[in-house]
C-alpha positions as a Markdown table, in Angstrom:
| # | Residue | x | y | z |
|---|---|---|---|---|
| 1 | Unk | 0.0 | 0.0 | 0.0 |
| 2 | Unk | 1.8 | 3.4 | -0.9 |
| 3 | Unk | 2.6 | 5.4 | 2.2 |
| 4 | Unk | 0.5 | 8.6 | 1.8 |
| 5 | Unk | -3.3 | 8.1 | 1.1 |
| 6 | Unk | -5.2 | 10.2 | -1.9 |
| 7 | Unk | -6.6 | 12.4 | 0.8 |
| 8 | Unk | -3.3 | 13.1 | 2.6 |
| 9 | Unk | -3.3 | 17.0 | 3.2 |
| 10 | Unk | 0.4 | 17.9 | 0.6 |
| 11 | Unk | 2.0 | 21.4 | 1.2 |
| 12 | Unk | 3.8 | 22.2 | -2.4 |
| 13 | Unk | 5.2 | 26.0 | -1.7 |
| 14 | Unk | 6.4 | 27.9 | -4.9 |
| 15 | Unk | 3.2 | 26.1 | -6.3 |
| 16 | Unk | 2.5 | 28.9 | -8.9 |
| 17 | Unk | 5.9 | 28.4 | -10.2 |
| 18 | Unk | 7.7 | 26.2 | -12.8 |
| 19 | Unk | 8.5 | 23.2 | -10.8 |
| 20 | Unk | 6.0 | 23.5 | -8.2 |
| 21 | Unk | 2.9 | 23.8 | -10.8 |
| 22 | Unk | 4.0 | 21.0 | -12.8 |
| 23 | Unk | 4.3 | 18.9 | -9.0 |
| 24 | Unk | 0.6 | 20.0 | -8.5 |
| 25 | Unk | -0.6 | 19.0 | -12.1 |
| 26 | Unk | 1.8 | 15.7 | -11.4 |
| 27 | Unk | 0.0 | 15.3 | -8.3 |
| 28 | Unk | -3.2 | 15.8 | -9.4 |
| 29 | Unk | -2.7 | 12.7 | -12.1 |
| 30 | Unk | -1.8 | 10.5 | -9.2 |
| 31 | Unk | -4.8 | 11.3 | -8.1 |
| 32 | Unk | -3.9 | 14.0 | -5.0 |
| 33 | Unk | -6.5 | 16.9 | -4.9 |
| 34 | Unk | -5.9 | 17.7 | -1.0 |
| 35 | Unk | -3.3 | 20.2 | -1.9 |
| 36 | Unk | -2.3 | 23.8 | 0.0 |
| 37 | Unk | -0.5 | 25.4 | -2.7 |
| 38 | Unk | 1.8 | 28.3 | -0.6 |
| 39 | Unk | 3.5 | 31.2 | -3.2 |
| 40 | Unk | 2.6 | 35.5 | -3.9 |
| 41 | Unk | -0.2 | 34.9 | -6.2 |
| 42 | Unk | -0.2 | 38.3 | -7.4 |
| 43 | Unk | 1.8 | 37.5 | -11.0 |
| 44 | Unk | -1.0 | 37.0 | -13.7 |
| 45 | Unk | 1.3 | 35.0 | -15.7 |
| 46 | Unk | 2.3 | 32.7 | -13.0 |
| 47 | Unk | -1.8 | 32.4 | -12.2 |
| 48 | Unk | -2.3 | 30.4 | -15.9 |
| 49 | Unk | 0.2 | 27.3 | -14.2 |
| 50 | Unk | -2.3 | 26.9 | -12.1 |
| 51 | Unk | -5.5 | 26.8 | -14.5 |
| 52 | Unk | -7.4 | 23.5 | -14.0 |
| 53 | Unk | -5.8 | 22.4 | -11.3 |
| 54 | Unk | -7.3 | 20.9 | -8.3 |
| 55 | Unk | -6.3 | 22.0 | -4.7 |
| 56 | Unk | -8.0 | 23.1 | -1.0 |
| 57 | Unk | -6.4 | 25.8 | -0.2 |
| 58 | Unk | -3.8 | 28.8 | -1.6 |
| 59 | Unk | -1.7 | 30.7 | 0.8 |
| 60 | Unk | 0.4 | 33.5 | 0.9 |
| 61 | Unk | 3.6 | 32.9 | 1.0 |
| 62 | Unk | 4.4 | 35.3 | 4.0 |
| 63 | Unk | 1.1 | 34.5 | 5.9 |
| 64 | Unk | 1.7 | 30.3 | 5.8 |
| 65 | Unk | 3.3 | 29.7 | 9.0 |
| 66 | Unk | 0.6 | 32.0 | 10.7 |
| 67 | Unk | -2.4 | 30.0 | 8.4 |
| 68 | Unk | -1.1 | 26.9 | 9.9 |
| 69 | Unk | -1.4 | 27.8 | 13.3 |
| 70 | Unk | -4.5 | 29.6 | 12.8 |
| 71 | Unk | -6.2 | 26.9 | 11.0 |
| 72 | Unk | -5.0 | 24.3 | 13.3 |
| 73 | Unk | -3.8 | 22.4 | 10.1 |
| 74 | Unk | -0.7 | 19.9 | 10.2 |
| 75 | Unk | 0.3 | 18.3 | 6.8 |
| 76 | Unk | 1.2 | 14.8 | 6.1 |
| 77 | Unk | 3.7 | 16.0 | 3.9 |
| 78 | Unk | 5.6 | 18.8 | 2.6 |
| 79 | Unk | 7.0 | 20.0 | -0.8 |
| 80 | Unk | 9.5 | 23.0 | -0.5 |
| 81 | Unk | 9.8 | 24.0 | -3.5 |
| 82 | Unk | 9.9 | 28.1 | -3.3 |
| 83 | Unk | 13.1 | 30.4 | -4.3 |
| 84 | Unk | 14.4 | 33.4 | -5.6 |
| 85 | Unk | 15.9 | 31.2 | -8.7 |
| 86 | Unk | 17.3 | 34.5 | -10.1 |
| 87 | Unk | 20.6 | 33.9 | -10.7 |
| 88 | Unk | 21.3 | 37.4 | -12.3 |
| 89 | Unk | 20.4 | 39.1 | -8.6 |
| 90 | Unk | 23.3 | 39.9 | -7.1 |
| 91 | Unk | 21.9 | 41.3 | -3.7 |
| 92 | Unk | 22.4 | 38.4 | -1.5 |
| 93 | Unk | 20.1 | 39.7 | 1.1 |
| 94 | Unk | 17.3 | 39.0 | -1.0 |
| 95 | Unk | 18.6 | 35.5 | -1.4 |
| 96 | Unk | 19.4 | 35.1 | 2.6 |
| 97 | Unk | 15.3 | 35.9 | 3.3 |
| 98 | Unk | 13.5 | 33.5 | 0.6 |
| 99 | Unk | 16.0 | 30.5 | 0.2 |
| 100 | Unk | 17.7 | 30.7 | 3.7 |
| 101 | Unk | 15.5 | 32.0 | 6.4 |
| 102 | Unk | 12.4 | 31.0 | 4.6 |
| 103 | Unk | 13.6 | 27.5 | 4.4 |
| 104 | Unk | 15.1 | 27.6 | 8.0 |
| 105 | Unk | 11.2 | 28.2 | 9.3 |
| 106 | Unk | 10.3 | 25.5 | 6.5 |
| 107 | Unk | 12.4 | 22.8 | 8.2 |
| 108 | Unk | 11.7 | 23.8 | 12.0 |
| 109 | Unk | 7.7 | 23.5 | 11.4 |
| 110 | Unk | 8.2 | 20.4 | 9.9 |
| 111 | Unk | 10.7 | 19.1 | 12.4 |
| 112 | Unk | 8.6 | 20.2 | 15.4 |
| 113 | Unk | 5.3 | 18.3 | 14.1 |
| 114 | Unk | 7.0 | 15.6 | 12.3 |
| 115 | Unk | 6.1 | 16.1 | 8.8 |
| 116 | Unk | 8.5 | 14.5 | 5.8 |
| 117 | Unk | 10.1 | 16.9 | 3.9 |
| 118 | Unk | 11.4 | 17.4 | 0.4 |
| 119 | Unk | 13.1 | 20.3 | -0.4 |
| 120 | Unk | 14.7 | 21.9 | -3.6 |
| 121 | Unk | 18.3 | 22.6 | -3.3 |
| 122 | Unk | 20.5 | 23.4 | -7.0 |
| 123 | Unk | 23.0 | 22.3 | -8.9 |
| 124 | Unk | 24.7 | 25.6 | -8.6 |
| 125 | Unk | 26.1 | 25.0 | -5.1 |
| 126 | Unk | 28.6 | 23.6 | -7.0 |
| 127 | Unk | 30.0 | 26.6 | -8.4 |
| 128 | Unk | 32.8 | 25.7 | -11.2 |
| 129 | Unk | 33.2 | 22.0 | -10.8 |
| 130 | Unk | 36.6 | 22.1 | -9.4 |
| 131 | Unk | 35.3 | 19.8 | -6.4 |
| 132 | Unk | 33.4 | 17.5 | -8.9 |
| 133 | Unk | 29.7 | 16.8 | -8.9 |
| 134 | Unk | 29.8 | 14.1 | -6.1 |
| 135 | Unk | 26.3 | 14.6 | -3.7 |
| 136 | Unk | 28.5 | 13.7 | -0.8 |
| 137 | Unk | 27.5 | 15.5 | 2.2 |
| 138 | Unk | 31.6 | 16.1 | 3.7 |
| 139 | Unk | 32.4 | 18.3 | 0.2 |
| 140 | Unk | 29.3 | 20.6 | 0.9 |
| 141 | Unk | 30.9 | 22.8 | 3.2 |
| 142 | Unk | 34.0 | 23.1 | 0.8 |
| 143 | Unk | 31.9 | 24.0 | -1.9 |
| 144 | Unk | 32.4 | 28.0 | -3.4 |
| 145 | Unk | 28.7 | 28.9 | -5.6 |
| 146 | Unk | 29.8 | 31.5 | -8.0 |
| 147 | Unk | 26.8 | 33.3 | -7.7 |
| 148 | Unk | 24.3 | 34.6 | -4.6 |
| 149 | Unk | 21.6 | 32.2 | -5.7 |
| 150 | Unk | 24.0 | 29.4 | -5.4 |
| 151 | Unk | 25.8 | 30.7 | -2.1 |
| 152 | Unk | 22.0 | 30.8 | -0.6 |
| 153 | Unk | 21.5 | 26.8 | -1.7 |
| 154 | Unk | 24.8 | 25.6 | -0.8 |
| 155 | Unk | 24.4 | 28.0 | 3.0 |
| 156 | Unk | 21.0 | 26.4 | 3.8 |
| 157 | Unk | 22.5 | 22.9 | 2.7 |
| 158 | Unk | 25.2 | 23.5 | 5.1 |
| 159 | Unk | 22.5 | 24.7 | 7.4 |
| 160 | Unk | 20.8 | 21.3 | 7.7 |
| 161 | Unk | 23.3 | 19.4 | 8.0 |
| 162 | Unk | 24.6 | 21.0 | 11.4 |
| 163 | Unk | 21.1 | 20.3 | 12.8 |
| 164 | Unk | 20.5 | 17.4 | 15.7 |
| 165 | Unk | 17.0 | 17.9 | 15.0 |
| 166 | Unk | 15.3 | 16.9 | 12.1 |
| 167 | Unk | 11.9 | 15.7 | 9.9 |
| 168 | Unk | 11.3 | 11.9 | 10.5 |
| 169 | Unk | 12.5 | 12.1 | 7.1 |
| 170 | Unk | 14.2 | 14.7 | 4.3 |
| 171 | Unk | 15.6 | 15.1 | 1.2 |
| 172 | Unk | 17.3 | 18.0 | -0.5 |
| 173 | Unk | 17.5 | 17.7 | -4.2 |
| 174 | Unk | 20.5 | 19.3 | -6.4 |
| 175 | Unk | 18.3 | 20.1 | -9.2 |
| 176 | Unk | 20.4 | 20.6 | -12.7 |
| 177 | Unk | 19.4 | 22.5 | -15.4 |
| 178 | Unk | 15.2 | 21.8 | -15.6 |
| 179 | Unk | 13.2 | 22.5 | -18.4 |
| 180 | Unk | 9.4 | 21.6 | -19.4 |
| 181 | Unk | 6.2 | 23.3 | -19.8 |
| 182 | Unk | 5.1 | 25.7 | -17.4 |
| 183 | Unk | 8.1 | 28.4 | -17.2 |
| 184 | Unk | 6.3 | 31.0 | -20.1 |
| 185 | Unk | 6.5 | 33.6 | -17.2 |
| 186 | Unk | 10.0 | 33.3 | -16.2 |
| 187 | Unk | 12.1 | 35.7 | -19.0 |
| 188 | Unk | 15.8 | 35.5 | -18.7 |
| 189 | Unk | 15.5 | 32.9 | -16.6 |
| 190 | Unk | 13.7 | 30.4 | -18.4 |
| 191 | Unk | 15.4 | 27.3 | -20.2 |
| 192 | Unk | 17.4 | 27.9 | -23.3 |
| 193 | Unk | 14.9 | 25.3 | -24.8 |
| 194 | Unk | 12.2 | 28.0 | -24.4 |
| 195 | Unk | 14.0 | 30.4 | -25.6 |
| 196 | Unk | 15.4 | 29.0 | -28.6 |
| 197 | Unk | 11.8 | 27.5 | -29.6 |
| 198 | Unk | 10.4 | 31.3 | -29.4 |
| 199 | Unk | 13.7 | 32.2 | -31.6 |
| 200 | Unk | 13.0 | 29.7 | -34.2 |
| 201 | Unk | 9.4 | 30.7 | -34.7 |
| 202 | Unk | 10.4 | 34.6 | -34.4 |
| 203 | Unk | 13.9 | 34.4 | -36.6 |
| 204 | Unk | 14.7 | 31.3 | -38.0 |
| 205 | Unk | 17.7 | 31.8 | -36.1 |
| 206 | Unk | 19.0 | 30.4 | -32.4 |
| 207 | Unk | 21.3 | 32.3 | -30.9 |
| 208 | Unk | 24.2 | 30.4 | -28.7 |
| 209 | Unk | 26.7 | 32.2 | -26.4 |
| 210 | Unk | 30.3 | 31.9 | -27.4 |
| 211 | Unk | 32.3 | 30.3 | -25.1 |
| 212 | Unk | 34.9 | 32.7 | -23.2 |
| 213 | Unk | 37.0 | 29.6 | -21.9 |
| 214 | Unk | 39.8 | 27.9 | -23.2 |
| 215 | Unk | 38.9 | 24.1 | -24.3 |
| 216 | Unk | 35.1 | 24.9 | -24.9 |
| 217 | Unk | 34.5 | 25.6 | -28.6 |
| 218 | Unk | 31.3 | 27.9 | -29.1 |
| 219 | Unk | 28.2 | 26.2 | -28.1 |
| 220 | Unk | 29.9 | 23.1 | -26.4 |
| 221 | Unk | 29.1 | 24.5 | -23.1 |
| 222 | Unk | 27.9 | 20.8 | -21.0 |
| 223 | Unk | 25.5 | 20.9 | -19.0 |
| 224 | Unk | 23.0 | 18.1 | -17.7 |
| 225 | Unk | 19.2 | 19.1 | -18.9 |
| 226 | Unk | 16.8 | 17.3 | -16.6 |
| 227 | Unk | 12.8 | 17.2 | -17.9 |
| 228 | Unk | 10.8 | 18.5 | -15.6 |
| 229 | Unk | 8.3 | 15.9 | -15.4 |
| 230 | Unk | 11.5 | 13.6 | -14.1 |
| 231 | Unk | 11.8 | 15.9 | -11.4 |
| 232 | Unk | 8.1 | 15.2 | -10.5 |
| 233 | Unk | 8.3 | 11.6 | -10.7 |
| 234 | Unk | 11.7 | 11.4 | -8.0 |
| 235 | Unk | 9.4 | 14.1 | -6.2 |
| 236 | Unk | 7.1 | 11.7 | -5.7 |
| 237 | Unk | 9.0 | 8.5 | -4.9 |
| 238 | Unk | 10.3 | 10.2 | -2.4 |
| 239 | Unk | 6.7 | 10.6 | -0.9 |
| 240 | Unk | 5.5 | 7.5 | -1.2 |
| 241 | Unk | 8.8 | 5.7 | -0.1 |
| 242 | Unk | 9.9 | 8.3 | 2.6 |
| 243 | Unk | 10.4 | 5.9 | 5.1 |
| 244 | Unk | 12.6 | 3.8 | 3.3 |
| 245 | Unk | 14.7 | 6.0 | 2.0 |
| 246 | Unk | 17.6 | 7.3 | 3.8 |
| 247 | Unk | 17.2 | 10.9 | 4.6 |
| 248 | Unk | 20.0 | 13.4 | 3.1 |
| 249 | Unk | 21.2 | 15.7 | 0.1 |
| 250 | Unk | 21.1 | 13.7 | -3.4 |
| 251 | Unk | 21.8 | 15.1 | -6.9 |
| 252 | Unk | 18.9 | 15.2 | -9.5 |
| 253 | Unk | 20.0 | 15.9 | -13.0 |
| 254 | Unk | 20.4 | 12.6 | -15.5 |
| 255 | Unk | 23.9 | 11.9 | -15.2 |
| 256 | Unk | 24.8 | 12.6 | -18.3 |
| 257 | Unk | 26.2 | 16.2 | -19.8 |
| 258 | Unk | 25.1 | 17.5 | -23.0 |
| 259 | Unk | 26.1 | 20.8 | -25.2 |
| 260 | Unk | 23.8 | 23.4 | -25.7 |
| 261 | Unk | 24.5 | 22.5 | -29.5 |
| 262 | Unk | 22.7 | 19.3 | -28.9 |
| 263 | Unk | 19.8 | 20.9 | -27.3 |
| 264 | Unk | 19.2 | 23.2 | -30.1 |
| 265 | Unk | 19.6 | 20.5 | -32.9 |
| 266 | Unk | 17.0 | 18.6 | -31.0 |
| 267 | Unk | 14.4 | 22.0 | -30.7 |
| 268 | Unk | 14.8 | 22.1 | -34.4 |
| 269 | Unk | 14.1 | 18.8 | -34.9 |
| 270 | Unk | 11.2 | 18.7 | -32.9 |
| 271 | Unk | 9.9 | 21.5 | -35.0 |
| 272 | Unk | 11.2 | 19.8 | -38.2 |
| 273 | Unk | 13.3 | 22.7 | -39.2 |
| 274 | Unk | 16.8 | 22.1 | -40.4 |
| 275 | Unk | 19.2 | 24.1 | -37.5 |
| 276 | Unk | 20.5 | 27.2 | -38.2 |
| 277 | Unk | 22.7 | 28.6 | -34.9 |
| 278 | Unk | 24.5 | 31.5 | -34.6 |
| 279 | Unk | 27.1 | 32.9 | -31.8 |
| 280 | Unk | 26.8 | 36.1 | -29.6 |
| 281 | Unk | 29.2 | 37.3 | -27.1 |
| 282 | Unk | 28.2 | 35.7 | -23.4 |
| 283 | Unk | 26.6 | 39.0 | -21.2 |
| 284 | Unk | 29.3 | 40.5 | -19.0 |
| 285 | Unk | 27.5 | 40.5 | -15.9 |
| 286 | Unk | 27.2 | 36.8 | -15.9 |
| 287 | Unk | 30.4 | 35.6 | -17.9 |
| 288 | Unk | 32.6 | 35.8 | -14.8 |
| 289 | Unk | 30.0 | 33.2 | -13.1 |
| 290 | Unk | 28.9 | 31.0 | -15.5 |
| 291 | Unk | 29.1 | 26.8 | -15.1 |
| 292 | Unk | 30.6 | 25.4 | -18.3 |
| 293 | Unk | 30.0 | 22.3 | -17.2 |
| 294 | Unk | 27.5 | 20.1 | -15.2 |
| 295 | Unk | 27.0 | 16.4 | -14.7 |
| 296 | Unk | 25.3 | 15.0 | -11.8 |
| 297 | Unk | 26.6 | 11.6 | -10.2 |
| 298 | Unk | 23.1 | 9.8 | -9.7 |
| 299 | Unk | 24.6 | 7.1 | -7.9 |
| 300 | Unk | 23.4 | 7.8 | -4.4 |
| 301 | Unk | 19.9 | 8.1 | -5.5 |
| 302 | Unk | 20.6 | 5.0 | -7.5 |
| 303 | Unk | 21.5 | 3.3 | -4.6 |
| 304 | Unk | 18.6 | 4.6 | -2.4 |
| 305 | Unk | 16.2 | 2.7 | -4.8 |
| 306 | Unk | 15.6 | 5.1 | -7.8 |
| 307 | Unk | 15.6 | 3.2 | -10.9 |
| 308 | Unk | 13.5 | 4.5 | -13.5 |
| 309 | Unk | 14.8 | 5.6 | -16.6 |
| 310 | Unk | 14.7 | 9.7 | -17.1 |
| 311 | Unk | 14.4 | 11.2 | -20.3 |
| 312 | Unk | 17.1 | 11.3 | -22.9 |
| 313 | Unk | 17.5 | 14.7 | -24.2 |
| 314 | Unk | 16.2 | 14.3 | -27.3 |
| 315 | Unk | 13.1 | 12.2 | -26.0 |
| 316 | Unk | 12.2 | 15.5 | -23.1 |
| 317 | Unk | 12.9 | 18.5 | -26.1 |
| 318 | Unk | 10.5 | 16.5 | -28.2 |
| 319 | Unk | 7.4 | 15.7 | -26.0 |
| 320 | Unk | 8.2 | 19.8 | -24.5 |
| 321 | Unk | 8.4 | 21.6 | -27.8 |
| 322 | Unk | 5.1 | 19.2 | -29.6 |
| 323 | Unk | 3.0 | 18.6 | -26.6 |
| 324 | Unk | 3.8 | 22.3 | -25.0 |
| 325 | Unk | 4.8 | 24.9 | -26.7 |
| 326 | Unk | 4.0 | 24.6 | -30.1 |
| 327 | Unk | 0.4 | 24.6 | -29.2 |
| 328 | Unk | 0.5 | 26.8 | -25.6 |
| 329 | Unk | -0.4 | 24.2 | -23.5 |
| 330 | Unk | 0.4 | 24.4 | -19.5 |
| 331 | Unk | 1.3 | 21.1 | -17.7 |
């Protein structure tokens, strides 16, 4: 019998968002409608992730601790899912309040009424590679994010893992580089999938930044491009087998690094356009801080019990760019 019951109460916070509306519509399929979807519901163009889905409640983000209390609700389980995911904000004090502090309070309510948690840690905690992409817990405090985003992960990683007191059980994920339906509102920072699909339709033309590193050729950048609806489906195993699983920080990317090339080849092809790519100089505010490589060791979550296959690249850019985008659908 699965652990948590169809009418289990499911906190999922940053449930407007990319990740966390695609875990409510993921939820919803399993059958979950008993939702409290926590986020600032004010952005119009975050409200459409949320069309059609099914929930009980939606909470303000700064009023969800106080809701609780007031409501006399306690969750069987939580989804943490919330950030600043900005990686071009360079104030770290905005960082410090949403993916530190915020999270802090996250952990202690679920620690103090014994609620399972998964939250969303990031891929850029691990800053330029130079310590590998191992999800061992005794390199996390050696780790040096090159930007405040990552700093803000890789502190409240650190955070937990100085604490005596804990969920009954936890997980923090390393996401890698996530795309899939469901992040039209989020600009700049929206996959390069996205944003080469609108520049095909627009131009013709995709547009790759040139690499500013020696022994990267233009547009062989690596990274590891994890489908979002992956995400959901570890997301949920984690639910369901949260007592078996041992509780700690695991990677959550594929394991396996493509180029940005590659990505693009496969948007065209899903679009059945022969690829045309050209190269633009890499913004200066971010070329002193940008990952040329990524590749999550999945081993750990391997060996925690994990064994469905993800998406190959081509596979996730095809279902993303026909079953998505080309015809405006949100997951």
């Amino acid at each position: 019998m699965p652990f948590m019951q169809k009418d289990s109460m499911i906190v999922i916070t940053g449930a407007a968002g990319f990740i966390g509306s695609c875990m409510v519509g993921f939820l919803n399929e399993q059958g979950y409608e008993n939702l409290i979807l926590v986020d600032e519901f004010d952005d119009e163009k975050k409200s459409l992730n949320l069309r059609n889905k099914k929930f009980s409640y939606k909470v303000e983000r700064d009023d969800f601790f106080e809701w609780l209390d007031r409501e006399n609700v306690v969750p069987s389980f939580v989804y943490h899912l919330g950030a600043r995911t900005d990686t071009t904000e360079f104030d770290y004090a905005v960082h410090q309040k949403l993916n530190v502090d915020y999270s802090i309070r996250v952990w202690q309510y679920c620690t103090a009424h014994s609620v399972p948690l998964v939250y969303a840690s990031s891929a850029a905690t691990y800053g330029d590679g130079n310590l590998g992409y191992d999800d061992d817990h005794a390199i996390i405090e050696k780790l040096s994010p090159l930007n405040p985003y990552g700093e803000s992960k890789n502190n409240f990683d650190k955070w937990v893992l100085q604490q005596d007191a804990a969920p009954p059980s936890w997980a923090g994920l390393k996401f890698f580089n996530v795309y899939g339906p469901n992040e039209y509102h989020k600009g700049r920072m929206a996959s390069v999938i996205f944003h080469s699909y609108n520049q095909i339709i627009r131009d013709g033309v995709v547009k790759l930044f040139k690499s500013h590193k020696d022994g990267y050729e233009d547009g062989k950048q690596l990274r590891d491009f994890i489908y979002v609806n992956d995400i959901c489906k570890v997301c949920y195993w984690l639910m369901q087998e949260s007592a078996q699983v041992p509780s700690g920080i695991y990677n959550l990317g594929t394991g396996k690094a493509r180029t940005f090339i590659d990505l693009v080849k496969a948007t065209y092809h899903a679009m059945k356009r022969d690829p045309e790519i050209n190269f633009i100089d890499m913004p200066v505010d971010i070329r002193e801080k940008y990952q040329y490589f990524t590749e999550a060791n999945m081993k750990k979550l391997r060996d925690a019990g994990y064994s469905a296959d993800f998406f190959s690249l081509e596979d996730g850019v095809d279902d993303y760019v026909r079953n998505y985008l080309s015809v405006n659908i949100f997951y």
